[in-house]
N, CA, C and O of each residue as an XYZ file, in Angstrom:
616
protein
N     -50.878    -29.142    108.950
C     -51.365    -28.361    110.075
C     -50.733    -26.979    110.013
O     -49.877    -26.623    109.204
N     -51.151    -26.424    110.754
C     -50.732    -25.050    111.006
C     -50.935    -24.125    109.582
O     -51.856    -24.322    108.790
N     -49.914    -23.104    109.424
C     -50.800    -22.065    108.577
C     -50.992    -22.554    107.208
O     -51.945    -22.010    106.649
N     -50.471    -23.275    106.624
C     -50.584    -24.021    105.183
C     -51.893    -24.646    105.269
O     -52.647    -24.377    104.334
N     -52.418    -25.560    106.341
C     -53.088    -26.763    105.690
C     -54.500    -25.844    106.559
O     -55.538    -25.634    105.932
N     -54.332    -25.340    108.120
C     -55.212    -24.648    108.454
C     -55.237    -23.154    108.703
O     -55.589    -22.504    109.687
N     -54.673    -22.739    107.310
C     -54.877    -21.351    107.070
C     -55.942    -20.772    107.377
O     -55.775    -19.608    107.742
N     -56.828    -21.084    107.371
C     -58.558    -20.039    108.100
C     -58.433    -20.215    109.323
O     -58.498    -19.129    109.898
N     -58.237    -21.325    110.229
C     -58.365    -21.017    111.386
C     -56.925    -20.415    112.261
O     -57.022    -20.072    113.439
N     -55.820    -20.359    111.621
C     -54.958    -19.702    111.792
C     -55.323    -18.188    111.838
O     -55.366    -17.435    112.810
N     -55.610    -17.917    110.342
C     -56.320    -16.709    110.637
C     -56.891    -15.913    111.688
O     -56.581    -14.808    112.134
N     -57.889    -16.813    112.009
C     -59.128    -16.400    112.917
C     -58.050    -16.129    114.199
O     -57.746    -15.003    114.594
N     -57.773    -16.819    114.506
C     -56.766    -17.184    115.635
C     -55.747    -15.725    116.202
O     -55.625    -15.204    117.311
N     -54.952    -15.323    114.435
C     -54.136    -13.981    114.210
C     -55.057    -13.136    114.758
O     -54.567    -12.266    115.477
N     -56.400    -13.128    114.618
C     -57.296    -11.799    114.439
C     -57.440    -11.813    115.876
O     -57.105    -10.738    116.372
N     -57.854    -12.733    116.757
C     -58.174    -12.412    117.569
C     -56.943    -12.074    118.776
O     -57.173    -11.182    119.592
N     -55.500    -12.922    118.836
C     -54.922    -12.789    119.169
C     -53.557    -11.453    118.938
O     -52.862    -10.807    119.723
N     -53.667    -11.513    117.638
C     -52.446    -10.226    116.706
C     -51.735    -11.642    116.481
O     -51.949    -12.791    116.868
N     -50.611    -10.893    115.520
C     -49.420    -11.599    114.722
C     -48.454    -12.888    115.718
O     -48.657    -12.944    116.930
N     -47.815    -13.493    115.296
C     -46.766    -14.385    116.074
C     -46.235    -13.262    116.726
O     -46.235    -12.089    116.354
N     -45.681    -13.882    117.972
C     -44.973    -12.701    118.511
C     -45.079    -11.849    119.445
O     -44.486    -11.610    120.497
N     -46.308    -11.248    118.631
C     -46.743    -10.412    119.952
C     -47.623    -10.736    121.149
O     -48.348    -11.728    121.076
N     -47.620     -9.915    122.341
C     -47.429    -10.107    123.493
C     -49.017    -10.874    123.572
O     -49.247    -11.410    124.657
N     -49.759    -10.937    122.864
C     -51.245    -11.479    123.243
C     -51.120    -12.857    122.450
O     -51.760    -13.737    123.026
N     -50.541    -13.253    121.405
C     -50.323    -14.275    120.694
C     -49.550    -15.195    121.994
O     -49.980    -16.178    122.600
N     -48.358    -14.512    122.130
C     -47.805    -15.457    122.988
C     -48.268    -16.057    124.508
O     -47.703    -17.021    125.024
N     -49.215    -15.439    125.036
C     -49.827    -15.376    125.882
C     -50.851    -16.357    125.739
O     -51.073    -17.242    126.565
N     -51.668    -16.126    124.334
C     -52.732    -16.883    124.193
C     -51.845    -18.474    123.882
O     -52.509    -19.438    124.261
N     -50.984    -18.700    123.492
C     -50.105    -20.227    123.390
C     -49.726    -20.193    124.660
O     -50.318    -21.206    125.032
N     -49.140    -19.762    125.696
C     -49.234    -20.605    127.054
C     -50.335    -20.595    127.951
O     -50.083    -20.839    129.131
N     -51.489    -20.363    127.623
C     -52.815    -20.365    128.024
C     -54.260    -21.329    127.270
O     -55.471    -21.132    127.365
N     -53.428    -22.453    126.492
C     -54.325    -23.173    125.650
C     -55.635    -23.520    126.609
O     -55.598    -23.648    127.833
N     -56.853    -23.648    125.719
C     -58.104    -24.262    125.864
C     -58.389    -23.792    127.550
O     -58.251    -22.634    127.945
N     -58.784    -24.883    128.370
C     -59.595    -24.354    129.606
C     -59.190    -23.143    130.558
O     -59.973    -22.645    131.367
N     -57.770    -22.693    130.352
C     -57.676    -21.408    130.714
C     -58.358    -20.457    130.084
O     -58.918    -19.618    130.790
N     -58.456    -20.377    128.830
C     -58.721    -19.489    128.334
C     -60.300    -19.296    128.113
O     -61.055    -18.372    127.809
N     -60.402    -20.764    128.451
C     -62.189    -21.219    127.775
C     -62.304    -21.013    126.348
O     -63.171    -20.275    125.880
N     -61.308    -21.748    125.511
C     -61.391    -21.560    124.060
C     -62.228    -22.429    123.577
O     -63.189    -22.084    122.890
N     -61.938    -23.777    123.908
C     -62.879    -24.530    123.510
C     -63.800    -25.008    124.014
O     -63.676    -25.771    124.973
N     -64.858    -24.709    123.542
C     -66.436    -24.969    124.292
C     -67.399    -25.419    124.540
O     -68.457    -25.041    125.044
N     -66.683    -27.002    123.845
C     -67.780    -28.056    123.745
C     -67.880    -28.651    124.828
O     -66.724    -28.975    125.102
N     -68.657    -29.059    125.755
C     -68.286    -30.175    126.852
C     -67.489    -30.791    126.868
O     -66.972    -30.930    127.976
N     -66.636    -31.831    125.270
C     -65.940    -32.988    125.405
C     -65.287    -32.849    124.034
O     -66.250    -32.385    123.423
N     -64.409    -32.925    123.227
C     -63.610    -33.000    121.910
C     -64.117    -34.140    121.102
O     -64.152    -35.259    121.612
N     -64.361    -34.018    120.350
C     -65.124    -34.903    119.225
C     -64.637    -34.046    118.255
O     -65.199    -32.951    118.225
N     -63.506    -34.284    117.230
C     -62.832    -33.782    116.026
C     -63.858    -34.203    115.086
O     -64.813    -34.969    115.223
N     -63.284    -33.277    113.745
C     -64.176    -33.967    112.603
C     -63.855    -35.339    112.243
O     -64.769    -36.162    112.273
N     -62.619    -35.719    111.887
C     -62.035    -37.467    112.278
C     -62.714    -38.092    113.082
O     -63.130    -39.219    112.813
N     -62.908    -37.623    113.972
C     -63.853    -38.575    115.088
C     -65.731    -38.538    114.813
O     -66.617    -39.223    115.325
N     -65.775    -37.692    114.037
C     -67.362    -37.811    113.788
C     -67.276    -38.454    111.988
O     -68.267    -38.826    111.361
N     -66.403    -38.448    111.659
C     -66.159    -38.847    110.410
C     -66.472    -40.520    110.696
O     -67.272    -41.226    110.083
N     -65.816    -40.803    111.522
C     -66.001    -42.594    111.991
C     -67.263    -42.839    112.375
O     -67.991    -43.738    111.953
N     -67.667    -41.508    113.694
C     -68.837    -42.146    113.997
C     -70.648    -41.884    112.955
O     -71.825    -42.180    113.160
N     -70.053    -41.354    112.130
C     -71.402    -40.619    111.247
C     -70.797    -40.232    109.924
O     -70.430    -39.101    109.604
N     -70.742    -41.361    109.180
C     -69.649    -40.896    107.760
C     -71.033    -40.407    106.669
O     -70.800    -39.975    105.540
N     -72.358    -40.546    107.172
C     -73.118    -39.755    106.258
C     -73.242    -38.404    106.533
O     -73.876    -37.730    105.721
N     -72.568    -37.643    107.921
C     -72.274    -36.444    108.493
C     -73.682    -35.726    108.232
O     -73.776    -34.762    107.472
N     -74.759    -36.268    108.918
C     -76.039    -35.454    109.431
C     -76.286    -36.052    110.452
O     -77.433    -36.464    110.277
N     -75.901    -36.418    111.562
C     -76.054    -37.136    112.940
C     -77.607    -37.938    112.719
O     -78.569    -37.730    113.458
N     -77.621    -39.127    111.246
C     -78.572    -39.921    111.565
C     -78.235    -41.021    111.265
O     -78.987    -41.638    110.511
N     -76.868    -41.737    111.784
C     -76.242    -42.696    111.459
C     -76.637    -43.581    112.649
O     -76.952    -43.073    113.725
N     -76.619    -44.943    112.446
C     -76.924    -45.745    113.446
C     -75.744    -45.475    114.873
O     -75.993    -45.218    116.051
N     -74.296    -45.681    114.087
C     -73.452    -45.782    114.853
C     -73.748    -44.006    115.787
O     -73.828    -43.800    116.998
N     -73.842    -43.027    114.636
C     -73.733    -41.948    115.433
C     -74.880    -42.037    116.774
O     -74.559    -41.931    117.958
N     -76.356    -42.270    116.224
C     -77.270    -42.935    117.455
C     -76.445    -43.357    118.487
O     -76.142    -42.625    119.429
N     -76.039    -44.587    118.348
C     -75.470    -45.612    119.563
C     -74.244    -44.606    119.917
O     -73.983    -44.570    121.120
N     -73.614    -43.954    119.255
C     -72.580    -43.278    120.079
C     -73.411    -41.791    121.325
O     -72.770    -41.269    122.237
N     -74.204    -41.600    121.137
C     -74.749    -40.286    121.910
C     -76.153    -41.112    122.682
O     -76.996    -40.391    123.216
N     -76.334    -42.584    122.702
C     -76.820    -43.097    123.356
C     -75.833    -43.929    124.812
O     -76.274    -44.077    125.952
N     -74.509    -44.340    124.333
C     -74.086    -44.663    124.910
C     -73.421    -43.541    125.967
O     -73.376    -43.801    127.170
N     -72.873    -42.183    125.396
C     -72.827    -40.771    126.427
C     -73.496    -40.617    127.027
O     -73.202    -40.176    128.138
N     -74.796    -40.876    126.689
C     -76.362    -40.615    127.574
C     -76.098    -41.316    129.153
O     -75.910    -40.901    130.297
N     -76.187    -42.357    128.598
C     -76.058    -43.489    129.532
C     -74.576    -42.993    130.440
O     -74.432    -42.617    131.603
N     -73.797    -43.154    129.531
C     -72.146    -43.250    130.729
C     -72.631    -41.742    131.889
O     -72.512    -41.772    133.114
N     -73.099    -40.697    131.179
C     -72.940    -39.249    131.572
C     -74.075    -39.670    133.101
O     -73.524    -39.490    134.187
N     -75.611    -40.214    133.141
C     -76.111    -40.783    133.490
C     -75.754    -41.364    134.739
O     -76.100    -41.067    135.883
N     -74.898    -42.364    134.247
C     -74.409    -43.152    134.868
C     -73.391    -42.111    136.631
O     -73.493    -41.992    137.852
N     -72.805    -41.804    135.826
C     -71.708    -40.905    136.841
C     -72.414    -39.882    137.195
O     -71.865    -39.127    137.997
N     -73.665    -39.565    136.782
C     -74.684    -38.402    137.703
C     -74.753    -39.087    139.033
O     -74.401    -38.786    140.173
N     -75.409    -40.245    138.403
C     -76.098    -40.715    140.083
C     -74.984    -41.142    141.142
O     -75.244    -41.395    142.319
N     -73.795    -41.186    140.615
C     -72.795    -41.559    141.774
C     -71.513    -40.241    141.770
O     -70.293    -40.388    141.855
N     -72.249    -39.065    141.651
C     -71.681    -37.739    141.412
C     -70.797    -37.913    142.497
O     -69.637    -38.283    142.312
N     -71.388    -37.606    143.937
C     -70.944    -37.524    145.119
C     -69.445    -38.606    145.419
O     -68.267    -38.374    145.691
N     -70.241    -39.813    145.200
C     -68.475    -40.787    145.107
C     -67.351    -40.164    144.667
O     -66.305    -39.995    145.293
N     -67.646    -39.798    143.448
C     -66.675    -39.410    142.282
C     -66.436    -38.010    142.936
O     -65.279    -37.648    143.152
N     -67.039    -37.560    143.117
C     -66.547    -36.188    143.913
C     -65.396    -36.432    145.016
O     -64.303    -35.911    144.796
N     -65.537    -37.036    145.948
C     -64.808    -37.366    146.777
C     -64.007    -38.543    146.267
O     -63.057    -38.598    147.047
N     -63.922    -39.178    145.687
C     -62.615    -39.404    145.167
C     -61.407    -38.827    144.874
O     -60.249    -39.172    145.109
N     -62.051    -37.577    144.137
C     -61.588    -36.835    143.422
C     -60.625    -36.023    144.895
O     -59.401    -36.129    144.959
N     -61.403    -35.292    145.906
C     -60.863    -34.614    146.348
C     -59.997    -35.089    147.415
O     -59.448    -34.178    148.035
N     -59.718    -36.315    147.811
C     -58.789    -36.705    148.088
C     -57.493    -36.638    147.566
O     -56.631    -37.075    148.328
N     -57.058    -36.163    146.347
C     -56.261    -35.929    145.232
C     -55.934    -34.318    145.321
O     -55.022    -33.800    144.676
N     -56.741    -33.652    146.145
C     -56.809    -32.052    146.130
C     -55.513    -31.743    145.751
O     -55.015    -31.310    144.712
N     -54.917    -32.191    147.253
C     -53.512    -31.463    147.603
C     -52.116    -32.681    147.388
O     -51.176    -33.030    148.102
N     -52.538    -32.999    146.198
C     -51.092    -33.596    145.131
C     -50.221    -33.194    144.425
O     -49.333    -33.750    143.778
N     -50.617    -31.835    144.630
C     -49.776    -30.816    143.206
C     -50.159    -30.818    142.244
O     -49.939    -29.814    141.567
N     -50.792    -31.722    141.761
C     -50.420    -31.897    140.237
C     -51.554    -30.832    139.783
O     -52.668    -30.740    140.300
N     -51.071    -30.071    138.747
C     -51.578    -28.924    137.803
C     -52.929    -28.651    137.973
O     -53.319    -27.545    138.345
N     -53.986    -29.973    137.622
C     -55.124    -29.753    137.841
C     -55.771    -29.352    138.257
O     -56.782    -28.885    137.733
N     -55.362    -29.347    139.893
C     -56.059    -28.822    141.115
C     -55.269    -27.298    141.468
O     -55.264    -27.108    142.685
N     -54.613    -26.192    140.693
C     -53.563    -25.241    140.862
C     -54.485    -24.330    140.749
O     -54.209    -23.266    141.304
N     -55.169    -24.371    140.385
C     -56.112    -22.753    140.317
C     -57.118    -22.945    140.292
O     -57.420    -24.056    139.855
N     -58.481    -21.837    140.814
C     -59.721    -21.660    140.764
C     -60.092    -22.599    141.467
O     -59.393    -22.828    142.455
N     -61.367    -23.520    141.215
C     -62.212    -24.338    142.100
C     -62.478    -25.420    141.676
O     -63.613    -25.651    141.259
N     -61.361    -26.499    141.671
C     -61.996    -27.549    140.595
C     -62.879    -28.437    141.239
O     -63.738    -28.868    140.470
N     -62.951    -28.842    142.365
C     -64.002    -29.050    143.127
C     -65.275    -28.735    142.781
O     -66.173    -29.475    142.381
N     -65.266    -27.639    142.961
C     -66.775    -26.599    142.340
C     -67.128    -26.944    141.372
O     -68.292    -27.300    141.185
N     -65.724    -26.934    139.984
C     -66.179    -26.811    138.927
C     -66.560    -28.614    138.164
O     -67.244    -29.008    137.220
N     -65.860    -29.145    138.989
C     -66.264    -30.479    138.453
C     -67.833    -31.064    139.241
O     -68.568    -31.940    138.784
N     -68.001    -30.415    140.300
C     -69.572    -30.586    141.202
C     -70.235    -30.085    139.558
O     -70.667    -30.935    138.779
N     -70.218    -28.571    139.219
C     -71.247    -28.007    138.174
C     -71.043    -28.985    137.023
O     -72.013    -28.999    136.265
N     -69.966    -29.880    136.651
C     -70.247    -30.263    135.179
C     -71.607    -31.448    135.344
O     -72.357    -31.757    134.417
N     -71.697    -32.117    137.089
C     -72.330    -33.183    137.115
C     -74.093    -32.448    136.738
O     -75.137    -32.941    136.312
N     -73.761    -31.351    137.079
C     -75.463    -30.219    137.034
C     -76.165    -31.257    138.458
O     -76.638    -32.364    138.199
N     -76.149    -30.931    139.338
C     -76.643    -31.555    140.463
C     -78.066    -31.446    140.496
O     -78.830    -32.347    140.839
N     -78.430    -30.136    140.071
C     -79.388    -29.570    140.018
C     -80.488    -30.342    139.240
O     -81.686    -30.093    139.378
N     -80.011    -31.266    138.439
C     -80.921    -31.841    137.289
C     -81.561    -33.156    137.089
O     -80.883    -34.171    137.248
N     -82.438    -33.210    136.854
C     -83.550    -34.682    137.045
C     -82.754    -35.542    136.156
O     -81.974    -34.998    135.374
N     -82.845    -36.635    136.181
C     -82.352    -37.915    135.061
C     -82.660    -37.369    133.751
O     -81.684    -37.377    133.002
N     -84.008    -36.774    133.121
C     -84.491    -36.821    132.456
C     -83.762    -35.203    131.652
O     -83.432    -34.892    130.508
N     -83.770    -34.556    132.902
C     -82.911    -33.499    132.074
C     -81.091    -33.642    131.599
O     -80.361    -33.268    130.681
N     -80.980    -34.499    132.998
C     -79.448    -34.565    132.432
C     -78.905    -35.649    131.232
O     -77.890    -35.645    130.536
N     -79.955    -36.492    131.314
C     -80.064    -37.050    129.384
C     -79.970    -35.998    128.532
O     -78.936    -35.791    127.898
N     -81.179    -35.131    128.421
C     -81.208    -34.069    127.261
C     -80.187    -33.384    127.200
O     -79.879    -32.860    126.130
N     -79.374    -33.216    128.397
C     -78.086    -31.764    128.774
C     -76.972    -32.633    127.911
O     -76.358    -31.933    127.105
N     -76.621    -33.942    127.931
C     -76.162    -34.980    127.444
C     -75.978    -35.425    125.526
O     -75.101    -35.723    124.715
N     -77.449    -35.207    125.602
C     -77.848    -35.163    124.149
C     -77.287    -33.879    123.588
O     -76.326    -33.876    122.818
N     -77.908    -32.790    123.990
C     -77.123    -31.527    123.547
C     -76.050    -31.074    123.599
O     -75.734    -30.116    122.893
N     -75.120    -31.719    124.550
C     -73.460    -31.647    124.623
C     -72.925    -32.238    123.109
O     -72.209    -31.770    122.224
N     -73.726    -33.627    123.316
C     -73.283    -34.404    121.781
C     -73.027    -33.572    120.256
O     -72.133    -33.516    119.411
N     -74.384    -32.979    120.472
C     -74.584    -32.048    119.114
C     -73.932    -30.830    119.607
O     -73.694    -29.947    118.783
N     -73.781    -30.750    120.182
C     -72.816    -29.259    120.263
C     -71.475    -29.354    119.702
O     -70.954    -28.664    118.825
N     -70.845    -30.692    120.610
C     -69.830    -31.131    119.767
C     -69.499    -31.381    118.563
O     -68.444    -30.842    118.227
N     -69.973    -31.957    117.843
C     -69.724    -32.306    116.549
C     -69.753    -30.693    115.537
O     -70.378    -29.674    115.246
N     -68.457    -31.552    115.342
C     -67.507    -30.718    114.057
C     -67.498    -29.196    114.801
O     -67.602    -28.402    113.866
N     -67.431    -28.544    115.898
C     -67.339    -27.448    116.784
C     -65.633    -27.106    116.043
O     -64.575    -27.736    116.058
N     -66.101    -25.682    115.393
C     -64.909    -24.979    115.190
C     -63.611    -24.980    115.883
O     -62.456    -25.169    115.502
N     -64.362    -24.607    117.454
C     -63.218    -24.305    118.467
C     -62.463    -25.443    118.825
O     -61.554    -25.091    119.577
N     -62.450    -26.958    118.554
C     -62.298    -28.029    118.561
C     -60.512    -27.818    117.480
O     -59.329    -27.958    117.790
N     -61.199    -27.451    116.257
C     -60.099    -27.678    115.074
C     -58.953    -26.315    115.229
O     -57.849    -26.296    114.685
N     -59.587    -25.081    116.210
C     -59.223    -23.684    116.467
C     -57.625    -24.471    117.843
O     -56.414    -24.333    117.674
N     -58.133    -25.001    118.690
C     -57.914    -25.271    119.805
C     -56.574    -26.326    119.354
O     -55.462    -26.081    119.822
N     -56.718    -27.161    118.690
C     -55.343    -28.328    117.540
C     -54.494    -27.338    116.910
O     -53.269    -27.440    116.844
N     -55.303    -26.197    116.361
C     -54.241    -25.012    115.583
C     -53.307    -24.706    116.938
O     -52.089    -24.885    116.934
N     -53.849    -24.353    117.780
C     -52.873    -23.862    118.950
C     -51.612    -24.824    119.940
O     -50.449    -24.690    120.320
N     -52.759    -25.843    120.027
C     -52.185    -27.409    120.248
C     -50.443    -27.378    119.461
O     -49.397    -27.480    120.103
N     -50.555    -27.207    117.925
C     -49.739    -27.586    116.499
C     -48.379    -26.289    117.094
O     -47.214    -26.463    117.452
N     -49.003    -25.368    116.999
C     -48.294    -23.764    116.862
C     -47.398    -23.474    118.613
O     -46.431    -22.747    118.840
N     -47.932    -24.073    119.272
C     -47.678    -24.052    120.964
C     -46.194    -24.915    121.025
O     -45.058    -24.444    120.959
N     -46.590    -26.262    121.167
C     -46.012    -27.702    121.144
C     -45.755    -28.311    120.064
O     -44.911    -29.207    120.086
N     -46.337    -28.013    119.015
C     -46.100    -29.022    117.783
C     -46.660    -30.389    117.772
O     -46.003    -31.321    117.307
N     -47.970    -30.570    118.317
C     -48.740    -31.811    118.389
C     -49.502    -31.554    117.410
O     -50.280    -30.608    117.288
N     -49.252    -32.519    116.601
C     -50.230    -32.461    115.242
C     -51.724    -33.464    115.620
O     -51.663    -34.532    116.229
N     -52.631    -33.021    115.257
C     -53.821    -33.340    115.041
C     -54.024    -34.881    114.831
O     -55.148    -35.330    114.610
């Protein structure tokens, strides 16, 4: 990990941030992923993890099927009982804990359900999260920072 094994996305990383060190590098390591909105898939699906689920790596594997059939369904599933889960949730508001420390997570967890959307669309929104995910740069970008931050290897 890190600059030896993921030298390109290290790279990318330098370029956008500048060198170790400096004041935007260091900034961008205590600001990993949803602060920053680095990574942009709906959900993390590594290449390891699509490696298992689709080892012919063109998403026409049975297993890969049943895996973005079964998201369909779970995602589905927790649409129609959005509202529960909402209020579950916000009973938890005022616990401290990190999650709920900034911005609107309320809000923002209402928009991931897309309220707005028929069964039929929030399948497809579902389906296309899937493929968005798989093998998503910002996924392997986001572990570089993970590695370089904390030292959690991949």
């Amino acid at each position: 990990m890190g600059e030896t094994t993921d030298g390109g996305l290290y790279k990318i990383f330098q370029q956008e941030y500048g060198p170790v060190g400096s004041p935007s590098f260091e900034a961008a390591q205590t600001s990993p992923g949803g602060n920053m909105r680095f990574e942009s898939p709906a959900f993390k699906l590594s290449q390891e993890m699509t490696q298992l689920l689709d080892p012919s790596g063109v998403m026409k594997s049975e297993t890969w099927n049943q895996f973005v059939s079964l998201s369909v369904n779970g995602y589905l599933a927790a649409h129609r009982y959005m509202d529960g889960i909402i209020n579950t949730v916000l009973v938890m508001v005022d616990s401290g804990l990190p999650c709920f420390s900034r911005g609107d997570p309320i809000g923002n967890l209402r928009k991931r359900f897309h309220p707005e959307m028929t069964e039929r669309e929030a399948a497809n929104f579902m389906i296309r999260a899937c493929t968005d995910a798989y093998n998503k740069w910002t996924t392997a970008g986001y572990d570089v920072i993970q590695y370089l931050q904390q030292g959690i290897e991949k």
